[in-house]
VMD Tcl script that draws the C-alpha trace (Angstrom):
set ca {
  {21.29 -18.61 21.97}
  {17.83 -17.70 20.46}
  {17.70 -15.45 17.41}
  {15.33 -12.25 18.34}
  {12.68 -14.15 16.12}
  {12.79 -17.45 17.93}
  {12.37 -15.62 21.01}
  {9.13 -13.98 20.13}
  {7.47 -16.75 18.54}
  {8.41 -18.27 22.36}
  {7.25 -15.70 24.14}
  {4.20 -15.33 22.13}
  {2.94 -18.55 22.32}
  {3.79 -19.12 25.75}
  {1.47 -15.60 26.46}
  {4.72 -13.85 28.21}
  {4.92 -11.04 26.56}
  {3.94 -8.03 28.69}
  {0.38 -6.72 28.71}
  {-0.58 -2.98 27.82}
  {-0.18 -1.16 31.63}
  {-3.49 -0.25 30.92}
  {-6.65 -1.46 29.82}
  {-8.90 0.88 28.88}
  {-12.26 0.80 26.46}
  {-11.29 0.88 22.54}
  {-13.10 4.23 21.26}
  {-11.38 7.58 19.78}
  {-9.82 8.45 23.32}
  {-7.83 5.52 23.49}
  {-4.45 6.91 23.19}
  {-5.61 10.12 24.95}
  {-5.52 7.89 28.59}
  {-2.68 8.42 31.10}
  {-0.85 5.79 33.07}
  {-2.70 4.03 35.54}
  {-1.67 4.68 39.39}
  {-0.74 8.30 39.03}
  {-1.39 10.49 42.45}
  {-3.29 13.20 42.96}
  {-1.04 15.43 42.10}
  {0.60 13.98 39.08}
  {-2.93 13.46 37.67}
  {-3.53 17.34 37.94}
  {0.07 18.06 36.07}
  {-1.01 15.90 33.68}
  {-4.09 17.60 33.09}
  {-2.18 20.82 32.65}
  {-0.07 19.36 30.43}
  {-2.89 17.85 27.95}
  {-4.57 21.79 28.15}
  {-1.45 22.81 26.52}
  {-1.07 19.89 24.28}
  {-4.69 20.77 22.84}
  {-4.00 24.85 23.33}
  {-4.52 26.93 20.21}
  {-1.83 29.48 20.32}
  {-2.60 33.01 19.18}
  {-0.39 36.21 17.70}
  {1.16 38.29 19.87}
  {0.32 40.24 21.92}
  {-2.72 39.08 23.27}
  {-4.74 40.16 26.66}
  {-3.64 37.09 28.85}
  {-0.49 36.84 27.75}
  {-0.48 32.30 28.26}
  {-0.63 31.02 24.63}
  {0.58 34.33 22.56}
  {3.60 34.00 20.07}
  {2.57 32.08 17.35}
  {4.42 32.22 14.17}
  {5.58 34.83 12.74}
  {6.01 31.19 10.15}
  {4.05 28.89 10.89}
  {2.39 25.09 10.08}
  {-0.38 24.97 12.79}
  {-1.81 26.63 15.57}
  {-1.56 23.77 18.28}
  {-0.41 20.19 18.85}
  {-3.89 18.44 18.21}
  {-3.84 20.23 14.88}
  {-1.35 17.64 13.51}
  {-2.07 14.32 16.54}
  {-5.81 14.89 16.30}
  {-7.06 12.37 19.59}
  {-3.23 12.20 19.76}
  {-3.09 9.82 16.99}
  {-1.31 9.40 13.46}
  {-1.77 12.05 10.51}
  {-1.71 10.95 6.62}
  {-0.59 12.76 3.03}
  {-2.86 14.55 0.58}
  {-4.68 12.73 -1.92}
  {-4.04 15.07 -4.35}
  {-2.61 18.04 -5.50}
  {-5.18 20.77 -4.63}
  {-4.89 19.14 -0.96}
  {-2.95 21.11 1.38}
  {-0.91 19.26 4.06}
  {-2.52 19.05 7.40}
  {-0.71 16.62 9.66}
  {2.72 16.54 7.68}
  {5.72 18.98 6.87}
  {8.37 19.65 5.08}
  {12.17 19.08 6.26}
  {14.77 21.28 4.65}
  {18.62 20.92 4.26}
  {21.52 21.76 1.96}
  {24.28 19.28 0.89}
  {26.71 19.45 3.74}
  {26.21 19.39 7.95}
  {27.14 21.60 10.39}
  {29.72 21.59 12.49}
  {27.74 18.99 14.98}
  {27.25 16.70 12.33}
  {23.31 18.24 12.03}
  {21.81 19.07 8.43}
  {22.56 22.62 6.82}
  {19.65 24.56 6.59}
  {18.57 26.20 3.88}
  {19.92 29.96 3.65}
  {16.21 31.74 2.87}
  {13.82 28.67 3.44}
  {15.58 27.40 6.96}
  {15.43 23.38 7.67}
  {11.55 23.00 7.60}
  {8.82 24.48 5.13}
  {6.17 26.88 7.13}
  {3.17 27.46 5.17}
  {1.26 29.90 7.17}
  {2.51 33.36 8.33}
  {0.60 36.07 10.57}
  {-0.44 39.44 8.95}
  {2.36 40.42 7.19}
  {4.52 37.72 6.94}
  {3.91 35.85 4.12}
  {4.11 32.16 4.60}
  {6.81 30.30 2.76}
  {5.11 28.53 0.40}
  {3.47 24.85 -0.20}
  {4.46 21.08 -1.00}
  {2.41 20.12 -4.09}
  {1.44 16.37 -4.03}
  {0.94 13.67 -7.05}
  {0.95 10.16 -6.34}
  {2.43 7.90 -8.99}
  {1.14 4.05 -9.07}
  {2.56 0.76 -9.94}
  {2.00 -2.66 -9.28}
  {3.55 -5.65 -8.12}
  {2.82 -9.29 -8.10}
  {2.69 -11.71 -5.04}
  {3.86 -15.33 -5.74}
  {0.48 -16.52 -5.64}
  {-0.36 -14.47 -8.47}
  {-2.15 -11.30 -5.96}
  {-1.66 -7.95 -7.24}
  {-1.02 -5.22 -5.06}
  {-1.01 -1.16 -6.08}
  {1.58 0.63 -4.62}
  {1.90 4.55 -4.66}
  {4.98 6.89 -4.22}
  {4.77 10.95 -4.30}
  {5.71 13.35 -6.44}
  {6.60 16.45 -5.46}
  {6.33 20.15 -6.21}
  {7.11 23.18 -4.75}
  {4.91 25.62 -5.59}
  {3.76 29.79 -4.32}
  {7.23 30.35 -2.80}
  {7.49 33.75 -1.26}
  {10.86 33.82 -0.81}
  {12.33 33.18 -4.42}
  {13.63 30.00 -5.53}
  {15.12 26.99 -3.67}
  {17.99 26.05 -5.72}
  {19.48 22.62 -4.88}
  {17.79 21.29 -1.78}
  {17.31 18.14 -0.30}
  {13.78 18.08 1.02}
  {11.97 15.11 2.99}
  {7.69 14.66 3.83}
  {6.88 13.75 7.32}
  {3.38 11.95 8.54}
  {2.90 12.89 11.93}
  {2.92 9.62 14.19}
  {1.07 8.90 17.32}
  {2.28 10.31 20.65}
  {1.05 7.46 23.07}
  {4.09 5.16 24.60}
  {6.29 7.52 24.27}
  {7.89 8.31 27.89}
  {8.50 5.02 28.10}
  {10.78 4.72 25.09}
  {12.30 8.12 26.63}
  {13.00 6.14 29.73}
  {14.89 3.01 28.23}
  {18.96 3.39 28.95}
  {21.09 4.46 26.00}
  {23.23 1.42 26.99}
  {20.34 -0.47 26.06}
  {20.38 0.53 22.64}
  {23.66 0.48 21.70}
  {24.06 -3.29 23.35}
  {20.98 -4.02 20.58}
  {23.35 -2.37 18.21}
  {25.93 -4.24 18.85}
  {24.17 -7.60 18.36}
  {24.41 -10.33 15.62}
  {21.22 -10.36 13.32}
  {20.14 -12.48 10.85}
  {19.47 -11.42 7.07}
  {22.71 -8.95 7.52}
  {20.80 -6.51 9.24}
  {23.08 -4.13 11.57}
  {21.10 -1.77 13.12}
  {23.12 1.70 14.44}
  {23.05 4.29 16.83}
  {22.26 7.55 15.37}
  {24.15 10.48 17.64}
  {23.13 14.29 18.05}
  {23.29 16.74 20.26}
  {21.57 17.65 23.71}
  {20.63 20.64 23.92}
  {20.45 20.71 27.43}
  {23.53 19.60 28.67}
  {25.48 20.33 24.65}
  {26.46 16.58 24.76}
  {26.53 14.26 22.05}
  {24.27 11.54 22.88}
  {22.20 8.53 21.79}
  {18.97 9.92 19.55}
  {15.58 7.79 19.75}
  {12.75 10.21 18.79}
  {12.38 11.56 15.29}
  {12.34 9.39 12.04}
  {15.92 9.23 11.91}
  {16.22 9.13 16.03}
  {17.36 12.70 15.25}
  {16.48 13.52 18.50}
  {17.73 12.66 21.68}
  {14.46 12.84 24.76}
  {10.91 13.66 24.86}
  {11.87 16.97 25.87}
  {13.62 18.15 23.29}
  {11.24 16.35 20.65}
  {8.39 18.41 22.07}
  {10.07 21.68 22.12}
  {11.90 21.35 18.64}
  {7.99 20.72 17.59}
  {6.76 24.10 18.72}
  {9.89 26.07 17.52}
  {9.47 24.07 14.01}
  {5.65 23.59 13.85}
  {4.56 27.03 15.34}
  {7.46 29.02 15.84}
  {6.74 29.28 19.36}
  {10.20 29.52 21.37}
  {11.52 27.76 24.55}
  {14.87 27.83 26.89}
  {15.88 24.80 24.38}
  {14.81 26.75 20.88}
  {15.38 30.79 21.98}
  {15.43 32.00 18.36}
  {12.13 32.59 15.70}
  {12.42 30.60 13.04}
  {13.61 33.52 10.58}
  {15.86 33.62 8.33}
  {18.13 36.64 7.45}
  {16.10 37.29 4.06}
  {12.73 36.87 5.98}
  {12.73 40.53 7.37}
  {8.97 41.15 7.60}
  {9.12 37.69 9.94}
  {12.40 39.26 11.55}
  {10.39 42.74 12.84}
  {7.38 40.74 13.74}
  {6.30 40.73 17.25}
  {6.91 37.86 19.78}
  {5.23 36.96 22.80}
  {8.06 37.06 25.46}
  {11.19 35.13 25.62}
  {10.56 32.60 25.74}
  {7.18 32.16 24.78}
  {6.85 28.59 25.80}
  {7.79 28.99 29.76}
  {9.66 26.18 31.28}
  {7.41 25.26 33.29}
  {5.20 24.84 30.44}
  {7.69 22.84 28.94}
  {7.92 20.42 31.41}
  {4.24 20.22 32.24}
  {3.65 19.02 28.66}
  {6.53 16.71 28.54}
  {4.98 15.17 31.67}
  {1.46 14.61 30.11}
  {3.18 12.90 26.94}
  {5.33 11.00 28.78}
  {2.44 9.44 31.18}
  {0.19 8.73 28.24}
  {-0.24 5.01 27.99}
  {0.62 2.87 25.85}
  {-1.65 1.30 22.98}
  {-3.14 -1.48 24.76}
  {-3.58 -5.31 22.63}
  {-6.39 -6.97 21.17}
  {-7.30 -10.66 20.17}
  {-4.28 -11.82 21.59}
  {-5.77 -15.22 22.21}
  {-7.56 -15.29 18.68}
  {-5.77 -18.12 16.91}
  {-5.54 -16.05 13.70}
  {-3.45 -13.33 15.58}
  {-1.30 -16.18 17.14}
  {-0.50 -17.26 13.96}
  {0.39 -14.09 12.46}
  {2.38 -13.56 15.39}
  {4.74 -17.00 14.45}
  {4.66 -15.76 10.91}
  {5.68 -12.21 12.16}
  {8.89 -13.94 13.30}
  {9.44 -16.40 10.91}
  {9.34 -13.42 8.21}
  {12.06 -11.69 10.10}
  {10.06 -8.79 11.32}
  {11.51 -9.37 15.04}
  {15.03 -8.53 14.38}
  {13.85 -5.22 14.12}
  {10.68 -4.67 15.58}
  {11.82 -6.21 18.91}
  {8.45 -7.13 20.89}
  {10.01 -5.90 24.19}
  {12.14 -3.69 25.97}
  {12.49 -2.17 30.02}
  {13.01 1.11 31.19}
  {15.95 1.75 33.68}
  {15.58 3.90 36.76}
  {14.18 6.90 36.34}
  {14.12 9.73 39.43}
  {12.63 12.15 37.13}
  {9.43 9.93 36.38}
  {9.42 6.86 38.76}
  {6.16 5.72 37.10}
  {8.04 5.14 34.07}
  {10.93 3.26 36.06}
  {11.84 -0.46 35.20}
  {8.56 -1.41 33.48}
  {8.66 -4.36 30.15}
  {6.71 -2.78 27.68}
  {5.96 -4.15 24.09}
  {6.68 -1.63 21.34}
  {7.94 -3.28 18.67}
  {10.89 -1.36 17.88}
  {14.70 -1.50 18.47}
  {14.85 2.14 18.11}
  {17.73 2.67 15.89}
  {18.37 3.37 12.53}
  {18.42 0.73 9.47}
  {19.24 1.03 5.92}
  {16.13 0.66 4.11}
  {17.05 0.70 0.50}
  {16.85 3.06 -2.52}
  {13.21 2.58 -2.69}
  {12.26 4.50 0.56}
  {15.93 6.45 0.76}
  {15.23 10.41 0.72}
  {18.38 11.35 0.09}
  {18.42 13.55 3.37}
  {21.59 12.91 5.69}
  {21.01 13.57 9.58}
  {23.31 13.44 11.54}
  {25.28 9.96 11.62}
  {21.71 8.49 9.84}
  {21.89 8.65 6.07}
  {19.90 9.33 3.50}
  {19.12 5.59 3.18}
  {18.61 4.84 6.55}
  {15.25 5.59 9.56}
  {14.64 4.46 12.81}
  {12.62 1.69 13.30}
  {9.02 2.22 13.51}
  {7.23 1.47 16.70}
  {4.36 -0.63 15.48}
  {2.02 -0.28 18.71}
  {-0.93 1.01 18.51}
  {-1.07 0.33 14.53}
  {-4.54 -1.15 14.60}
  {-6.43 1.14 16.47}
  {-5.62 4.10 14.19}
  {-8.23 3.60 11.69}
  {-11.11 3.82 14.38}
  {-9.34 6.98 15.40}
  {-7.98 9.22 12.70}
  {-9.79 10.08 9.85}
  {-6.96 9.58 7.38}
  {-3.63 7.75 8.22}
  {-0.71 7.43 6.19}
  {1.85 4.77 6.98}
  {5.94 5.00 6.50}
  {7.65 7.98 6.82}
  {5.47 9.71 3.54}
  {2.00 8.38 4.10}
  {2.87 6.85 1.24}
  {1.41 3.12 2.06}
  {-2.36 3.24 2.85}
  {-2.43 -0.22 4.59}
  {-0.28 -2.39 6.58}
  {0.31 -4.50 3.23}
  {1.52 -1.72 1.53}
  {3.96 -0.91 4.08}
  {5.58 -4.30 4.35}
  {6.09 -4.50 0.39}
  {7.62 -0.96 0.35}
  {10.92 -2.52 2.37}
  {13.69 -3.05 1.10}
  {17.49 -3.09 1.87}
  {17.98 -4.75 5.06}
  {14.29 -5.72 5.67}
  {14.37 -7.13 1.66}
  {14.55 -10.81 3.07}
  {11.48 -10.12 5.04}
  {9.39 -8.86 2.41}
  {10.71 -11.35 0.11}
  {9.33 -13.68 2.42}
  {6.13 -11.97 2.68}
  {5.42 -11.63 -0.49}
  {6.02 -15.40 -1.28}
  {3.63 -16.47 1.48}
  {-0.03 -18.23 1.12}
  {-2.50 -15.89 1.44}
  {-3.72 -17.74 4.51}
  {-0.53 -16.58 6.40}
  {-0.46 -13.16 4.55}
  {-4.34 -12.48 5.79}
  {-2.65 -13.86 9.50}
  {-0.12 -11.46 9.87}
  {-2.02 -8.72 8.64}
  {-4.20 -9.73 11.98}
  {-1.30 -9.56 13.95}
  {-0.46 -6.29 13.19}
  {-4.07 -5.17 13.94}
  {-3.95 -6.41 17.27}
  {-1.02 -4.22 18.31}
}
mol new
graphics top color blue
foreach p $ca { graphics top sphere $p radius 0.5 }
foreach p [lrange $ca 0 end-1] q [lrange $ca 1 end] { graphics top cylinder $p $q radius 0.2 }
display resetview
């Protein structure tokens, strides 16, 4: 049997890999395009949908009563604030910098009873620095970036940077111990159809042999729906398990705006001014909202390819799998059946992830258990859509941080079971280095 790598370089070469389902015209609304083929009427949900997506929300109460409840802790007023053109978001350059399209998470050593991270008693499981009148907001992430570098075998030096971090105008008193992790906001495009692949499907890939002793696992959390434990994909520990519940944890944690799935403000017993604030109606983010906005991310297409053909990106793509890359960035998966969304049903796709979480060393570790992922360990990045991020974002951040400014970067920041790769990497000709670099631009 082929190894996952052998199989891409195959498929690759022999041009079988799946196409993007759509092919639409490279500018800044790329990933802003829906499916192709959707009716009349799915076309005018999705347009709903993307209203909300870009809505600013507003303080309660206000006249019309749609988009009212924001806060009374807050990060930003919509979902474009943080996926501006629905792309990627970076870190601060420096410390004066406030945050705009990354947060905070918050825990205390221990878990709950379902295995989820404790929040913190005053600060709660994710820093909000904004508040409405009279709520102060909690406070702010302070970030300096340290620098070293490192040495390719060919003698190329490469500057890396990692963040360090302060806490600093907390309105709440101190933290104490806390574990605390930065997120980059990632694109949104693609993602109903990694919604829509079976959970069977990813714990058969986690139950496969890999080379380079990588053993990718199944992180498992809890539905809020149904209050199953089940197989989590979205987050960047698949702390989450469906679109759904990624979107709505999003406006309870980014904007405080509640849903049936998130009923409660985030406040927490010593935040009484936030506690005696007004809300906009329970919940404030109807379920039909909900779903309307799940819809519109979920039928947003995929990242389409470029060069393909170009015999640099062919290369790269041989190198991409002779590195090792493939065992975990898997080029291709299928969606099962799907009543809910039959657009999204049995459809090859090319993401470039296996979806599950990997032990990535002590370089990249944040210390931060979730769930059955630990501190060591995040899901594997989807890597569509990487090279048309710089044409659309202003400032993109790659890895979990935004600590890696290029795709270079990135790769020489791995480490535990992706260390073979990047050993190989970094021992490379340039030639092959500058090819796979290509590659990666093309997806």
């Amino acid at each position: 049997m082929k190894s996952a790598s052998q199989l891409l370089a195959a498929l690759l070469l022999a041009g079988t890999i799946p196409a993007a389902m759509a092919e639409p015209a490279i500018d800044r609304e790329t990933l802003t395009r829906p499916l192709s083929g959707l009716s009349a009427g799915d076309t005018e949900r999705f347009l709903r949908g993307r209203s909300l997506f870009r809505q600013s929300w507003v303080i309660a109460p206000a006249r019309d009563g749609e988009v009212d409840g924001l806060g009374p802790l807050y990060n930003r007023l919509a979902c474009i604030s943080c996926h501006a053109k629905n792309g990627r978001g970076g870190a601060p350059s420096h410390p004066d910098e406030r945050m705009q399209s990354m947060l905070v998470r918050l825990s205390v050593p221990g878990r709950t009873p379902r295995e989820a991270p404790r929040p913190h008693p005053v600060y709660g499981d994710q820093l909000n620095e904004e508040g409405i009148p009279g709520v102060p907001g909690e406070g702010r992430m302070q970030i300096r970036w340290r620098t070293h570098t490192v040495r390719l075998a060919d003698g190329t030096r490469v500057e890396l940077r990692e963040p360090r971090t302060k806490f600093v105008e907390l309105a709440y008193g101190k933290l104490g111990p806390v574990l605390a992790s930065l997120r980059v906001s990632p694109h949104v495009a693609g993602l109903g159809l990694l919604d829509a692949v079976p959970p069977s499907a990813l714990e058969a890939m986690a139950g496969e042999l890999r080379p380079d002793g990588i053993r990718g696992s199944v992180n498992r959390v809890v539905d809020r729906q149904t209050g199953a434990t089940v197989v989590g994909r979205f987050g960047l520990k698949s702390n989450t398990p469906n679109l759904r519940q990624q979107i709505a944890g999003a406006f309870a944690g980014d904007m405080s705006i509640t849903s049936d799935l998130f009923p409660d403000e985030n406040c927490t017993p010593a935040q009484a001014a936030c506690r005696h604030a007004p809300n906009g109606g329970q919940p404030e983010l109807s379920t039909a909202q909900l779903d309307d906005i799940t819809f519109y991310v979920a039928h947003l297409a995929p990242p389409p390819r470029r060069d393909e053909t170009s015999p640099l990106v062919v290369r790269g793509a041989v190198a991409f799998a002779g590195f090792g890359c493939a065992a975990c960035h898997r080029p291709n998966m299928r969606t099962g059946d799907n009543p809910q969304y039959p657009a999204l049903a049995q459809r090859e796709f090319a993401p470039y992830t296996d979806l599950l979480v990997h032990d990535m060393g002590t370089r990249l570790a944040d210390s931060r258990p979730d769930h059955l992922a630990g501190g060591r360990q995040w899901r594997t990045a989807p890597l569509w859509g990487l090279g048309l991020l710089a044409a659309i974002n202003e400032d993109v951040g790659f890895l979990h941080d935004g600590r890696a400014r290029n795709f270079e970067e990135a790769i020489l920041w791995h480490g535990g079971e992706a260390e073979k790769a990047r050993q190989r990497y970094a021992a490379a000709p340039a030639s092959l280095r500058r090819a796979l670099i290509a590659f990666l631009h093309s997806l």
